[in-house]
BAVONU-910969 format. One record per residue (C-alpha): residue number from 1; residue in three letters; x, y negated, z. Coordinates in Angstrom, 2 decimals. Layout:
residues N
atom nr=NUM, rest=ALA, px=X, py=Y, pz=Z
...
END
This chain:
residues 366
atom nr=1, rest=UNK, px=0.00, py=0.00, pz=0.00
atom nr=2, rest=UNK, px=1.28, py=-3.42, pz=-0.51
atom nr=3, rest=UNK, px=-0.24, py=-7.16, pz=0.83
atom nr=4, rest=UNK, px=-2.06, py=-8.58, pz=-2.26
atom nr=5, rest=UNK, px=-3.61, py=-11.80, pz=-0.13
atom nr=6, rest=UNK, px=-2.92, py=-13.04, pz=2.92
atom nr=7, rest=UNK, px=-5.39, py=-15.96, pz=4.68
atom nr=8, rest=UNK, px=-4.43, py=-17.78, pz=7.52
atom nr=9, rest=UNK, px=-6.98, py=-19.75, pz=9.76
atom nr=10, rest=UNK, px=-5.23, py=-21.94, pz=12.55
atom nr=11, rest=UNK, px=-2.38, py=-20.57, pz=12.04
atom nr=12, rest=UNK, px=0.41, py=-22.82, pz=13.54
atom nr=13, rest=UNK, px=1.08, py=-25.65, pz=10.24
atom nr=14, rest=UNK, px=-0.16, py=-23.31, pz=7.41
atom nr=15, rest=UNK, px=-3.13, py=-24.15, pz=5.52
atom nr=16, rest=UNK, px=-5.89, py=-22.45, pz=5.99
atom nr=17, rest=UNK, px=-6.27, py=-21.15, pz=2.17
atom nr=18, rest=UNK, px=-5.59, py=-17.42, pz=0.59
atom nr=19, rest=UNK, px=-1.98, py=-17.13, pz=-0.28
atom nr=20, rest=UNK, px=-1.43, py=-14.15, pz=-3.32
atom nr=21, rest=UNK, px=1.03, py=-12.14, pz=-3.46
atom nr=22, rest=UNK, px=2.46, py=-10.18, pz=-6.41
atom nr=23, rest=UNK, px=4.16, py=-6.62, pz=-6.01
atom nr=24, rest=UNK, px=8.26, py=-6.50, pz=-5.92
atom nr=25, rest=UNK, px=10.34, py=-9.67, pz=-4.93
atom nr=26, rest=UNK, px=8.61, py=-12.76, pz=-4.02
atom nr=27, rest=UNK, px=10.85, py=-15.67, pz=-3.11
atom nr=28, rest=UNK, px=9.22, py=-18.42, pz=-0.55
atom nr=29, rest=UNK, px=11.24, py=-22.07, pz=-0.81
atom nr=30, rest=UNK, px=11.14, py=-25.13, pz=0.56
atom nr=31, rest=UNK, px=12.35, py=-27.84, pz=2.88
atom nr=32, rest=UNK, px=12.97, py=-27.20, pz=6.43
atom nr=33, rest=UNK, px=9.91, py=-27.02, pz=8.41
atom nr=34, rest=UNK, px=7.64, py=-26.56, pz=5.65
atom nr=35, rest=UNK, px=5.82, py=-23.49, pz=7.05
atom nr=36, rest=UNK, px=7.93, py=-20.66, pz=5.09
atom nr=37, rest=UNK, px=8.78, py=-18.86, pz=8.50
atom nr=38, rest=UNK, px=5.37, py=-19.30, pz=8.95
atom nr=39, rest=UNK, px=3.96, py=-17.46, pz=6.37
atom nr=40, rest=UNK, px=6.28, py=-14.22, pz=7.35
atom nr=41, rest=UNK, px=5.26, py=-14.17, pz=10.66
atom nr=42, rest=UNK, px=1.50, py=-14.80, pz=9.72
atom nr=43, rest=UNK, px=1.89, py=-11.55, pz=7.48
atom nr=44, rest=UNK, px=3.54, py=-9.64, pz=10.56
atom nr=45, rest=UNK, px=0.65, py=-10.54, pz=12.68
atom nr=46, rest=UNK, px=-1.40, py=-9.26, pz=10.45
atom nr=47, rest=UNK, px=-0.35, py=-6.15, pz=10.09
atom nr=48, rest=UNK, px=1.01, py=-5.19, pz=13.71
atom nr=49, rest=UNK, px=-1.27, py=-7.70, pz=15.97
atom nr=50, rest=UNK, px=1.78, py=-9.10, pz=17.46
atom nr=51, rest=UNK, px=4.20, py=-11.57, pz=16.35
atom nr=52, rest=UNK, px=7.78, py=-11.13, pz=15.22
atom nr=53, rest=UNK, px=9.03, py=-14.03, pz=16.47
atom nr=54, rest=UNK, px=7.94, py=-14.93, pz=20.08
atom nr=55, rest=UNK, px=6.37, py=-13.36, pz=23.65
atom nr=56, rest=UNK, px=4.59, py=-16.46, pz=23.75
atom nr=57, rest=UNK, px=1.85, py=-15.63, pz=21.41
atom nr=58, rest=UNK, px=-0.33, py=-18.06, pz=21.90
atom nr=59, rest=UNK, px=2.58, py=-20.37, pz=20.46
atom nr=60, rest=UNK, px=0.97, py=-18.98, pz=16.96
atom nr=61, rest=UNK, px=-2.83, py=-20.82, pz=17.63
atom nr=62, rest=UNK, px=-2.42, py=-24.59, pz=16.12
atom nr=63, rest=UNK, px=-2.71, py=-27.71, pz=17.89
atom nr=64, rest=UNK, px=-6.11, py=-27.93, pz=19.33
atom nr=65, rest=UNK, px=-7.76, py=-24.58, pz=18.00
atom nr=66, rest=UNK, px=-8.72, py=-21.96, pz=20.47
atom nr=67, rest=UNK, px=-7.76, py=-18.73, pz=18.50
atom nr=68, rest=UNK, px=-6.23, py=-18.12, pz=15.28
atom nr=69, rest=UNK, px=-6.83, py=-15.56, pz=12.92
atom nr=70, rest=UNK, px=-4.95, py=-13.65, pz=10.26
atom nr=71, rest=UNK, px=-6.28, py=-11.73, pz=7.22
atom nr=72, rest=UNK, px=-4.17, py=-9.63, pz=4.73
atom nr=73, rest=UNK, px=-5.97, py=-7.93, pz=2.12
atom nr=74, rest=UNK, px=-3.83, py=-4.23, pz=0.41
atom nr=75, rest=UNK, px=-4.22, py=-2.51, pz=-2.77
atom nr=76, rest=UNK, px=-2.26, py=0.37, pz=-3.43
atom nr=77, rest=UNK, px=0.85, py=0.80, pz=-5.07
atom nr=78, rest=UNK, px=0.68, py=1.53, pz=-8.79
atom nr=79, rest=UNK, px=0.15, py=5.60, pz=-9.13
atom nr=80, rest=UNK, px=-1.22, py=5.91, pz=-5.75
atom nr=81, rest=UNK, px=-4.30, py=7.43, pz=-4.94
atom nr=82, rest=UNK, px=-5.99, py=5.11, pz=-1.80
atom nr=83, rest=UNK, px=-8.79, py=2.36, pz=-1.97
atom nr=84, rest=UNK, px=-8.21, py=-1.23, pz=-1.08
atom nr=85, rest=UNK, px=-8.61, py=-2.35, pz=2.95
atom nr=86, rest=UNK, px=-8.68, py=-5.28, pz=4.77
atom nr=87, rest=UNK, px=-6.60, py=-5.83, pz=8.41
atom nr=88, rest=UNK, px=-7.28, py=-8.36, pz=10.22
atom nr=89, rest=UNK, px=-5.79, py=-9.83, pz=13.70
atom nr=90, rest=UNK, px=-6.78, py=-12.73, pz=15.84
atom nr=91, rest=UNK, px=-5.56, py=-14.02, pz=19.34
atom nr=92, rest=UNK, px=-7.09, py=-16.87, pz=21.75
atom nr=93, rest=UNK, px=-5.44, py=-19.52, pz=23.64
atom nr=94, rest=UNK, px=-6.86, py=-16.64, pz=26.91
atom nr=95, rest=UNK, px=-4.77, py=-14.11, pz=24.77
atom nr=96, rest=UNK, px=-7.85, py=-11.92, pz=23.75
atom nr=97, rest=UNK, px=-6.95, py=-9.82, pz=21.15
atom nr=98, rest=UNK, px=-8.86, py=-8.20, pz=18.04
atom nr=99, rest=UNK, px=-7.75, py=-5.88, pz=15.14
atom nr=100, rest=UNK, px=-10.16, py=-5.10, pz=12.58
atom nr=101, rest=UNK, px=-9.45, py=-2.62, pz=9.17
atom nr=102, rest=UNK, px=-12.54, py=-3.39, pz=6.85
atom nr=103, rest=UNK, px=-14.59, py=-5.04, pz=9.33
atom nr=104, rest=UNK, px=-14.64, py=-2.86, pz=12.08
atom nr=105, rest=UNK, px=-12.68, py=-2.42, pz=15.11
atom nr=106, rest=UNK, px=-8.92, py=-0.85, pz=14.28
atom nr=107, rest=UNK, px=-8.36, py=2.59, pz=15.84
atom nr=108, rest=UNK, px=-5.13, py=4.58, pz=16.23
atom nr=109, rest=UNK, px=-5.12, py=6.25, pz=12.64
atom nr=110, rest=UNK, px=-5.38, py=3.04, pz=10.33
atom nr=111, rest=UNK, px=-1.74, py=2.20, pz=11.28
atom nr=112, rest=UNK, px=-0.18, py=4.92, pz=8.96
atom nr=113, rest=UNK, px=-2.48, py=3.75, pz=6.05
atom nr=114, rest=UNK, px=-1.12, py=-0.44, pz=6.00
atom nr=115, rest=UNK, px=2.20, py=-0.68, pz=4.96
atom nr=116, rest=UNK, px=5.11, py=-0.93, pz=7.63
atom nr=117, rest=UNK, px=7.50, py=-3.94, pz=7.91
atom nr=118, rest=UNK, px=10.82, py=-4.45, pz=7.98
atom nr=119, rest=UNK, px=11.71, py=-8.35, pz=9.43
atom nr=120, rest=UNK, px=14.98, py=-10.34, pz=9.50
atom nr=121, rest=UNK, px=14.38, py=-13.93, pz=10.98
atom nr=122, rest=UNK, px=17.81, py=-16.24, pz=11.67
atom nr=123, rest=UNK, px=17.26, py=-15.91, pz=15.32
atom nr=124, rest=UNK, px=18.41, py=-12.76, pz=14.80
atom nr=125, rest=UNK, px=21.84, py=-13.65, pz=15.70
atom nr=126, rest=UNK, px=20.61, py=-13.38, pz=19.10
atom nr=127, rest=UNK, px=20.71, py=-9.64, pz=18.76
atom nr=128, rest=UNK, px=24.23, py=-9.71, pz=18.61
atom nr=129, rest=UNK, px=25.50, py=-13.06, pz=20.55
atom nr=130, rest=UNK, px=22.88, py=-13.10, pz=23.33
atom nr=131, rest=UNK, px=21.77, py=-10.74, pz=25.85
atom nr=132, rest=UNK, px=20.75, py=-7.23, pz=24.72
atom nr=133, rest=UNK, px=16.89, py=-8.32, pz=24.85
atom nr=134, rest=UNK, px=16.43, py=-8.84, pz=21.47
atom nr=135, rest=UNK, px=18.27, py=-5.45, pz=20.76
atom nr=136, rest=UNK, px=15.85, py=-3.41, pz=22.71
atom nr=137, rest=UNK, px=12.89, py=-5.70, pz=20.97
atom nr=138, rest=UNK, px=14.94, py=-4.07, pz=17.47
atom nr=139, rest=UNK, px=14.07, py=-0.92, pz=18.23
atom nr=140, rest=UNK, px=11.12, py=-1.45, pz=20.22
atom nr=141, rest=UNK, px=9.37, py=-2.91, pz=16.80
atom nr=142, rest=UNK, px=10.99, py=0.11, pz=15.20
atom nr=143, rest=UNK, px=9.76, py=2.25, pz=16.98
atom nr=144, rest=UNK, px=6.32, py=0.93, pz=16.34
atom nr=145, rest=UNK, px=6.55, py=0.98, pz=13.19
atom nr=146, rest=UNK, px=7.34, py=4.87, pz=12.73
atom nr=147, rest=UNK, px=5.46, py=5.72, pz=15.29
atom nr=148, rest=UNK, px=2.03, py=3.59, pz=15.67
atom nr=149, rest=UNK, px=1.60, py=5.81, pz=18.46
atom nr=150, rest=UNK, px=4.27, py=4.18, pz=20.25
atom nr=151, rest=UNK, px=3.54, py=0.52, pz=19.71
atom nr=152, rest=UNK, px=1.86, py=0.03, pz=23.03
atom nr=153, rest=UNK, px=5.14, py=1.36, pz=25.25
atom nr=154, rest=UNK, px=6.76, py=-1.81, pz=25.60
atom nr=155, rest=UNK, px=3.68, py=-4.31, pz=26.95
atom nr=156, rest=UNK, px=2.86, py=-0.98, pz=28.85
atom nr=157, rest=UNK, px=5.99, py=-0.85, pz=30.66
atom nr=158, rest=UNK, px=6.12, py=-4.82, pz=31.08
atom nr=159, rest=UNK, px=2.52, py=-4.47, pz=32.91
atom nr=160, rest=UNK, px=4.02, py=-2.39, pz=35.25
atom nr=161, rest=UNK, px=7.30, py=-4.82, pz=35.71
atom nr=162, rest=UNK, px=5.40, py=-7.40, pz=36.04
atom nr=163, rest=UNK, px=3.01, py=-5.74, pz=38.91
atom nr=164, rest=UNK, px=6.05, py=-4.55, pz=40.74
atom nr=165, rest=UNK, px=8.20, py=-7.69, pz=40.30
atom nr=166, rest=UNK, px=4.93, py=-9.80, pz=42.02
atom nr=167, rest=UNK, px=4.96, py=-7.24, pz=45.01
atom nr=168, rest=UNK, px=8.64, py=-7.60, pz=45.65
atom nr=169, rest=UNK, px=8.23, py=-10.90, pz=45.69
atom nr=170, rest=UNK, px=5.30, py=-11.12, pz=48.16
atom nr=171, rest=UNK, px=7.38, py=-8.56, pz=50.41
atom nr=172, rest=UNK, px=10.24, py=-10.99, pz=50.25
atom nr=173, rest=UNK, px=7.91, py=-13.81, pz=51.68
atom nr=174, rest=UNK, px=7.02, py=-11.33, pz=54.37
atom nr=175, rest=UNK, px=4.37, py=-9.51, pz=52.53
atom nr=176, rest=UNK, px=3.29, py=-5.64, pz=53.23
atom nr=177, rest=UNK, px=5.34, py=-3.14, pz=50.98
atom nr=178, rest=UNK, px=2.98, py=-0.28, pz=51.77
atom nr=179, rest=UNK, px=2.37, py=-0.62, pz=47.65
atom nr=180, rest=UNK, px=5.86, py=-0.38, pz=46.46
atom nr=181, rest=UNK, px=5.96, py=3.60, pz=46.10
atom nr=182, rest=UNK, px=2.83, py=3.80, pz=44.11
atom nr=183, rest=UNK, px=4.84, py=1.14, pz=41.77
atom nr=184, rest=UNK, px=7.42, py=2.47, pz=41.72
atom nr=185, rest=UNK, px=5.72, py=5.98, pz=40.53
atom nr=186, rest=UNK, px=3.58, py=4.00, pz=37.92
atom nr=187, rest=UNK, px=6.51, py=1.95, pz=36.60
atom nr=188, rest=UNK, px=8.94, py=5.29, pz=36.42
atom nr=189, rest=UNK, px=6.55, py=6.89, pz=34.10
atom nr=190, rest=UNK, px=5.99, py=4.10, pz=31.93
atom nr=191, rest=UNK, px=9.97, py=3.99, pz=31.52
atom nr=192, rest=UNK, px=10.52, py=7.40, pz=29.77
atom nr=193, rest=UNK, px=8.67, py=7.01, pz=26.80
atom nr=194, rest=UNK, px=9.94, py=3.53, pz=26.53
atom nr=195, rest=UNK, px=13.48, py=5.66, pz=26.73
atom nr=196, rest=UNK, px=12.89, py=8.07, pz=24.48
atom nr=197, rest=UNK, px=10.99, py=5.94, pz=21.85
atom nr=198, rest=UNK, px=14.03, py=3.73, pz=21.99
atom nr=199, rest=UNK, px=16.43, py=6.56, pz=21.46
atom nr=200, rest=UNK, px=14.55, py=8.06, pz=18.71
atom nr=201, rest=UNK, px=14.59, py=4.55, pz=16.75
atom nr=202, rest=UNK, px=18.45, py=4.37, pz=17.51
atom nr=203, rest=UNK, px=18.89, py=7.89, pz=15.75
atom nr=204, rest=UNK, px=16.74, py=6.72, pz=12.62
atom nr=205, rest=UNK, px=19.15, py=3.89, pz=12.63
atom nr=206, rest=UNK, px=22.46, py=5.13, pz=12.72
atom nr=207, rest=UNK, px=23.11, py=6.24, pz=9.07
atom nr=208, rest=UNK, px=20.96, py=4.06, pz=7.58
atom nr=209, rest=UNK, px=22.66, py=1.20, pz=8.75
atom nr=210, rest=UNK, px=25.97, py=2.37, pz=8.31
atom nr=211, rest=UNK, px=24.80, py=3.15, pz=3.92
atom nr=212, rest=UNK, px=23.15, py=-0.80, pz=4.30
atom nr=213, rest=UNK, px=26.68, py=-2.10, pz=5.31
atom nr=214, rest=UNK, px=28.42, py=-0.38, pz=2.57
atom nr=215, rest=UNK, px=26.29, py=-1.23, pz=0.06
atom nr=216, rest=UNK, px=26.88, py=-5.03, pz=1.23
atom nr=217, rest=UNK, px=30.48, py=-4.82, pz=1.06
atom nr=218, rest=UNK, px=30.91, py=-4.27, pz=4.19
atom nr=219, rest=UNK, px=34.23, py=-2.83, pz=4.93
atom nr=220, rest=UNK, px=34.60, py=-0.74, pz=8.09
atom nr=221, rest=UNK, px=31.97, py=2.12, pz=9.65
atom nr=222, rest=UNK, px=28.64, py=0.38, pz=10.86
atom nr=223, rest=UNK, px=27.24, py=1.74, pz=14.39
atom nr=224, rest=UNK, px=24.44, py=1.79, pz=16.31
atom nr=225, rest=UNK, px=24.75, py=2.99, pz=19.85
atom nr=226, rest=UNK, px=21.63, py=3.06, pz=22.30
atom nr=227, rest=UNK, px=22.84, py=3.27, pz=26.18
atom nr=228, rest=UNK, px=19.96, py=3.62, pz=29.36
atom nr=229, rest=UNK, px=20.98, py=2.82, pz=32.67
atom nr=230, rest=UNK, px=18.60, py=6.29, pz=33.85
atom nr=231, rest=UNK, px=21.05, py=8.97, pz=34.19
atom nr=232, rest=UNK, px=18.02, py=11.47, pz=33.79
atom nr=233, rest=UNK, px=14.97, py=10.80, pz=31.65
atom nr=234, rest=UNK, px=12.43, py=12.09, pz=34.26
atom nr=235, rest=UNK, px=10.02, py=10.24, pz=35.88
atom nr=236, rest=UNK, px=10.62, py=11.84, pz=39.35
atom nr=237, rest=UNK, px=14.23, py=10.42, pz=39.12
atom nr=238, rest=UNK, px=13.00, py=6.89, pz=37.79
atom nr=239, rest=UNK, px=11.02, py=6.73, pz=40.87
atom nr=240, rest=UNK, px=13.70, py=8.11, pz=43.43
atom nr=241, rest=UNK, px=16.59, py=5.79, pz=42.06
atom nr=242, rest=UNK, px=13.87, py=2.51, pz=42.39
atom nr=243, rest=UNK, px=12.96, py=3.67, pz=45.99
atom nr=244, rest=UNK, px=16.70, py=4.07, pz=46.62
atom nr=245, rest=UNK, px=17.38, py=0.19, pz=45.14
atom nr=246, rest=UNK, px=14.12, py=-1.08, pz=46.86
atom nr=247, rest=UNK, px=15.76, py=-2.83, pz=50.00
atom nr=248, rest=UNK, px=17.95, py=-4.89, pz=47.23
atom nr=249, rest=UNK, px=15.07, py=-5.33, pz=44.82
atom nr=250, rest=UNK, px=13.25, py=-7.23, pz=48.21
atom nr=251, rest=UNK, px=16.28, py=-9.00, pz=48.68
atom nr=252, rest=UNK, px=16.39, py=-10.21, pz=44.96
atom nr=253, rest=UNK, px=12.43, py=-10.28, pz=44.23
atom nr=254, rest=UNK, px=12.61, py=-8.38, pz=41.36
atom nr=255, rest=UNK, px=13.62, py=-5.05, pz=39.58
atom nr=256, rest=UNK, px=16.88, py=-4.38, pz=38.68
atom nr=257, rest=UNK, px=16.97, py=-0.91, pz=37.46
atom nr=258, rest=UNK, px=15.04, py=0.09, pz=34.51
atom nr=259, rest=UNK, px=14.76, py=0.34, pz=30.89
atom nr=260, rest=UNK, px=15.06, py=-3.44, pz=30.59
atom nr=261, rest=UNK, px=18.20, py=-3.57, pz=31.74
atom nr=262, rest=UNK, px=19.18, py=-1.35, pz=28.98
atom nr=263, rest=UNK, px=22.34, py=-1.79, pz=26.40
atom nr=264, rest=UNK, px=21.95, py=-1.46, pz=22.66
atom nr=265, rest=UNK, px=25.48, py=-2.13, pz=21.17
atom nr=266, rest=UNK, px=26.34, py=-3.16, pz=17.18
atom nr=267, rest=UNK, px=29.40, py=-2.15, pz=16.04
atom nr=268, rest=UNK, px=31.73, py=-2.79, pz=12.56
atom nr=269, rest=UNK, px=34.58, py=-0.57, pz=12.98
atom nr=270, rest=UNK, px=34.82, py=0.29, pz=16.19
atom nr=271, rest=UNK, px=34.39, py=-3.46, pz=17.77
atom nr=272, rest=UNK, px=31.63, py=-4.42, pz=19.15
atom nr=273, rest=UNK, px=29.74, py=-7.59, pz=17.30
atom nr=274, rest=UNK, px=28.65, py=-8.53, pz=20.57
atom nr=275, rest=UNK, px=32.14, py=-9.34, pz=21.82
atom nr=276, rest=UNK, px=34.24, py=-9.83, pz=18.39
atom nr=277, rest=UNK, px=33.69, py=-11.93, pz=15.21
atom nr=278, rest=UNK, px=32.24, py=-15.55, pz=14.40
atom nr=279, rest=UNK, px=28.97, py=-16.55, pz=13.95
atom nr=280, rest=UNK, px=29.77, py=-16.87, pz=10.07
atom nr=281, rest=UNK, px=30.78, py=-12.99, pz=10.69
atom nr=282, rest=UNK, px=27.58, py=-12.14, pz=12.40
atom nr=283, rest=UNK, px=25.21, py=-13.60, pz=9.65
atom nr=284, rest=UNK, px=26.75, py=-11.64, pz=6.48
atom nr=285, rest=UNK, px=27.02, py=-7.92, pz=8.40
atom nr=286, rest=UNK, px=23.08, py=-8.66, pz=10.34
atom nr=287, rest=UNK, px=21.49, py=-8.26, pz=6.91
atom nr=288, rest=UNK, px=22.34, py=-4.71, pz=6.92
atom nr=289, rest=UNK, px=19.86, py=-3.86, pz=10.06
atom nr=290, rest=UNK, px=16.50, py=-5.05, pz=7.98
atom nr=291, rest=UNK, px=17.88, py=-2.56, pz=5.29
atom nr=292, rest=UNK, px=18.64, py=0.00, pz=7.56
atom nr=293, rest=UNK, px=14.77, py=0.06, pz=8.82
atom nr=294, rest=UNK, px=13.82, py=-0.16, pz=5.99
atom nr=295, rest=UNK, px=15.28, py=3.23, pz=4.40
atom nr=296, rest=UNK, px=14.51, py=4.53, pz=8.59
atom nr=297, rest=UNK, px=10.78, py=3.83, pz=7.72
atom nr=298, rest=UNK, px=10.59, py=5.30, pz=4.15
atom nr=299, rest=UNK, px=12.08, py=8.06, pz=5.59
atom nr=300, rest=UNK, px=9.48, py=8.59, pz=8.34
atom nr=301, rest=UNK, px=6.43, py=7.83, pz=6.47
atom nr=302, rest=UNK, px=7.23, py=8.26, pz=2.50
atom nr=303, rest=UNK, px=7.05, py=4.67, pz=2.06
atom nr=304, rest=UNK, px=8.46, py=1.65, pz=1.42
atom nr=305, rest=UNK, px=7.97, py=-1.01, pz=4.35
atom nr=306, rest=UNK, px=6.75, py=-4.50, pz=3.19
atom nr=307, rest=UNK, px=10.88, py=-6.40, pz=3.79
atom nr=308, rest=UNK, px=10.78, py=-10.23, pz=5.19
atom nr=309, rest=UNK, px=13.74, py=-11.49, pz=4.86
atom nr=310, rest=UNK, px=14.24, py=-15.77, pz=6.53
atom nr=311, rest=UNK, px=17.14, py=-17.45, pz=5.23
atom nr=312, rest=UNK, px=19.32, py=-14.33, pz=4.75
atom nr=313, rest=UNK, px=20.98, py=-16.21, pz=2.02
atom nr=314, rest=UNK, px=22.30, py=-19.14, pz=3.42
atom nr=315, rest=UNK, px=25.45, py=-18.13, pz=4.74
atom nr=316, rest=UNK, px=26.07, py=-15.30, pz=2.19
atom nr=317, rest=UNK, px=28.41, py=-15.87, pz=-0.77
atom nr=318, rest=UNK, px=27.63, py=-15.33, pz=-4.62
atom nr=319, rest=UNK, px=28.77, py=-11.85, pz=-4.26
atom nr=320, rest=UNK, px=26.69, py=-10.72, pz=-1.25
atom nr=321, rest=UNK, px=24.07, py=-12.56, pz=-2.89
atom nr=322, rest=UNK, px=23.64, py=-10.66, pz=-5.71
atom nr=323, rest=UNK, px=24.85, py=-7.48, pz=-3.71
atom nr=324, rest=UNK, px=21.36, py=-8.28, pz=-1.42
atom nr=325, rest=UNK, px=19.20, py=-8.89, pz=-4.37
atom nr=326, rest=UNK, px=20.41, py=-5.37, pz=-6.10
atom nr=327, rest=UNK, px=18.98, py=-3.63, pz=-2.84
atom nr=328, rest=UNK, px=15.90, py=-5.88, pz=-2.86
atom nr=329, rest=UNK, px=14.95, py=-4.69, pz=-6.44
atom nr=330, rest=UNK, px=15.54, py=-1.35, pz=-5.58
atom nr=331, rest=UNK, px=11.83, py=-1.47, pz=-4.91
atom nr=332, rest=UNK, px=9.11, py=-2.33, pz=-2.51
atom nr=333, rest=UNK, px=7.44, py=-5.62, pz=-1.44
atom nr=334, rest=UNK, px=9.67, py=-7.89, pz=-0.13
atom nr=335, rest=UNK, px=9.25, py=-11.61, pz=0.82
atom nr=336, rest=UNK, px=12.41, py=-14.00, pz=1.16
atom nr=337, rest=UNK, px=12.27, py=-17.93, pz=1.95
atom nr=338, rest=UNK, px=15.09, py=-20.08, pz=1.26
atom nr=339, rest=UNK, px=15.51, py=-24.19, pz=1.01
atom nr=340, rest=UNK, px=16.84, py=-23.79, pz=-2.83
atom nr=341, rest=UNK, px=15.17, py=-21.23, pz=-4.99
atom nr=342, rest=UNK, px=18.78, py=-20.72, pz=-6.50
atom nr=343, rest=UNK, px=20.27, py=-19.25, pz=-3.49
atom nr=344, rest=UNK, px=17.92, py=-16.20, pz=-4.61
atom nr=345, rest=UNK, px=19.71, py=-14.86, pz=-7.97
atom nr=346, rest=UNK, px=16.95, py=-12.68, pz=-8.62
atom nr=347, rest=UNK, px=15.22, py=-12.92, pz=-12.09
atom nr=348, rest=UNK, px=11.54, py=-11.74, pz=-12.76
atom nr=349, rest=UNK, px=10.69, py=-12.80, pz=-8.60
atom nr=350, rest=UNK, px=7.63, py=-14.38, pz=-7.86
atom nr=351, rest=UNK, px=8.00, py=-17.86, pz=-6.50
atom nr=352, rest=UNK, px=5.82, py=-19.79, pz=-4.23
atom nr=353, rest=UNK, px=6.79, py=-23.07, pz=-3.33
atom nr=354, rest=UNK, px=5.82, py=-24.10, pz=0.73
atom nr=355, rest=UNK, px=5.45, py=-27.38, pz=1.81
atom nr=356, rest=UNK, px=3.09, py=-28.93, pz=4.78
atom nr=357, rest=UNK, px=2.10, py=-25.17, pz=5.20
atom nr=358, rest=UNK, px=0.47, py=-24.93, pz=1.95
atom nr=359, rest=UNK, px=1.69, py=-22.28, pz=-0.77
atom nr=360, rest=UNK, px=2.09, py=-23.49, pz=-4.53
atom nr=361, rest=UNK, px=2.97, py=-20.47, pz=-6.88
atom nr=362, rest=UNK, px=5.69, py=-21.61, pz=-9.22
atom nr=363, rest=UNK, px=5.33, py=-18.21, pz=-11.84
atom nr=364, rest=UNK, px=8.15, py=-15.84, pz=-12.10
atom nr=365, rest=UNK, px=11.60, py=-16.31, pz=-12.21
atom nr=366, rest=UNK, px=12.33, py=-15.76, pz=-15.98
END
């Protein structure tokens, strides 16, 4: 299935008008602040519910609207046998959700029949310069995505953090902590399949993003490494090790053992990203992780994801340029934004030019 129109309403600047998309490579330009991120992450929501770009959803709902809404319509791929369907996703300023596939409510199977998406967004940098986070939120949205089953694990497990983080902090204002073991119960058995949907994602990963690298030049052996703080991935363990750290979680107010604290580590020959290279570095090898999920999903599901690539280009060179573009044609839907529609060397691509949150379509790229 691929996105053949997507219509936002209230959607942080974007217009709310029907935006068409083409199959293959279409290339989103524009100034700065014109709404082109915008339009990726309006897609994303779309399709998952959730954004790809904050925790602070309600961040997507423009100034002085109440709820915004989100409406992609698919067709299927040419030579494959499905009808057309509708998603649609919407979220209030109160953070009430709704998912609807052709007008009713979403249940769990309609996942695996919308495509799944692969997303690289400049703050991505963060998942190798900041703290490991936004790796865990990597694999977390993998996860998701190869396993719809598995989307829920993360805001699952935060629940619980959060529940337990509030008690610790009412026991260290002198607060009862007769409700700590029952948290600390509920919260271990959210954490292993948080731990073992992360490790699965990592092993999907590893050799896909190692083939992305070297297909972007990249010399030395790309890596992937997943590493839990639980020694043992059993929930009767979880819970002993938080009872034994529970005098020091009082004493701090929160939880400090868990699968958030866990380490996912990025690695070009043996050094880590995290502790070796410049930012220039960082931006020409992180292209290879969208890439790498990408050939991870068509693997899982025997499809190509829908790709969203946000000013990938701009610290590339003509080389890696082109070298990007060859692996974008290799097929699949794939959406790209740039501020000059020449940093994109990619003839035949749709264009659609953004400004003020409205969508022009310029033709293809002849």
């Amino acid at each position: 299935m691929r996105v053949a129109r997507v219509v936002p309403h209230s959607f942080r600047n974007l217009a709310d008008a029907a935006i068409d998309l083409g199959p293959g490579l279409t290339v989103l330009h524009g100034p700065n602040g014109a709404g082109k991120t915008n339009v990726l992450e309006a897609l994303f929501f779309a399709l998952t519910g959730r954004s790809c770009r904050t925790r602070r959803e309600r961040e997507m709902i423009a100034f002085g609207a109440g709820l915004t809404r989100v409406e992609a319509l698919l067709e299927p791929d040419e030579g494959e046998d499905a009808d057309p369907m509708t998603v649609l996703a919407s979220i209030s300023s109160g953070e009430a959700r709704r998912r609807l596939v052709d007008g009713s409510p979403a249940q769990p199977g309609d996942d695996r029949r919308r495509p799944a998406v692969s997303v690289f967004m400049p703050d991505r940098l963060a998942l190798v310069k900041g703290p490991p986070s936004p790796r865990r939120a990597h694999l977390d949205r993998l996860a998701a995505a190869v396993w719809p089953a598995r989307a829920e694990l993360p805001r699952e497990y935060s629940r619980a953090l959060a529940q337990r983080n509030n008690l610790l902090a009412r026991v260290k204002r002198g607060g009862g902590a007769d409700q700590l073991p029952a948290w600390d119960r509920e919260l271990a058995e959210r954490a292993v399949p948080l731990v073992e949907a992360r490790a699965a994602a990592a092993a999907e990963l590893t050799a896909p993003f190692a083939r992305a690298a070297a297909e972007l030049g990249l010399a030395g052996g790309a890596e992937i490494a997943y590493r839990p703080r639980t020694a043992e991935l059993d929930a009767d363990a979880i819970a002993a090790e938080l009872a034994e750290r529970r005098d020091g979680d009082i004493a701090r107010g929160f939880t400090g053992f868990g699968p958030h604290r866990d380490e996912v580590e990025l690695s070009f020959g043996g050094r880590s990203l995290r502790r070796y290279g410049s930012q220039g570095q960082h931006r020409i090898r992180l292209p290879a992780l969208p890439f790498a999920a990408r050939e991870a999903l068509r693997a899982a599901r025997r499809q190509l994801p829908l790709l969203l690539l946000d000013d990938v280009m701009s610290e590339l060179d003509p080389d890696r340029r082109a070298r990007l573009v060859a692996m974008l044609e290799d097929g699949g839907q794939a959406l790209i934004t740039a501020t000059e529609i020449d940093h994109v060397p990619a003839r035949g691509a749709a264009a659609l030019a953004i400004a003020d949150g409205a969508a022009t379509a310029a033709g293809d790229r002849g």
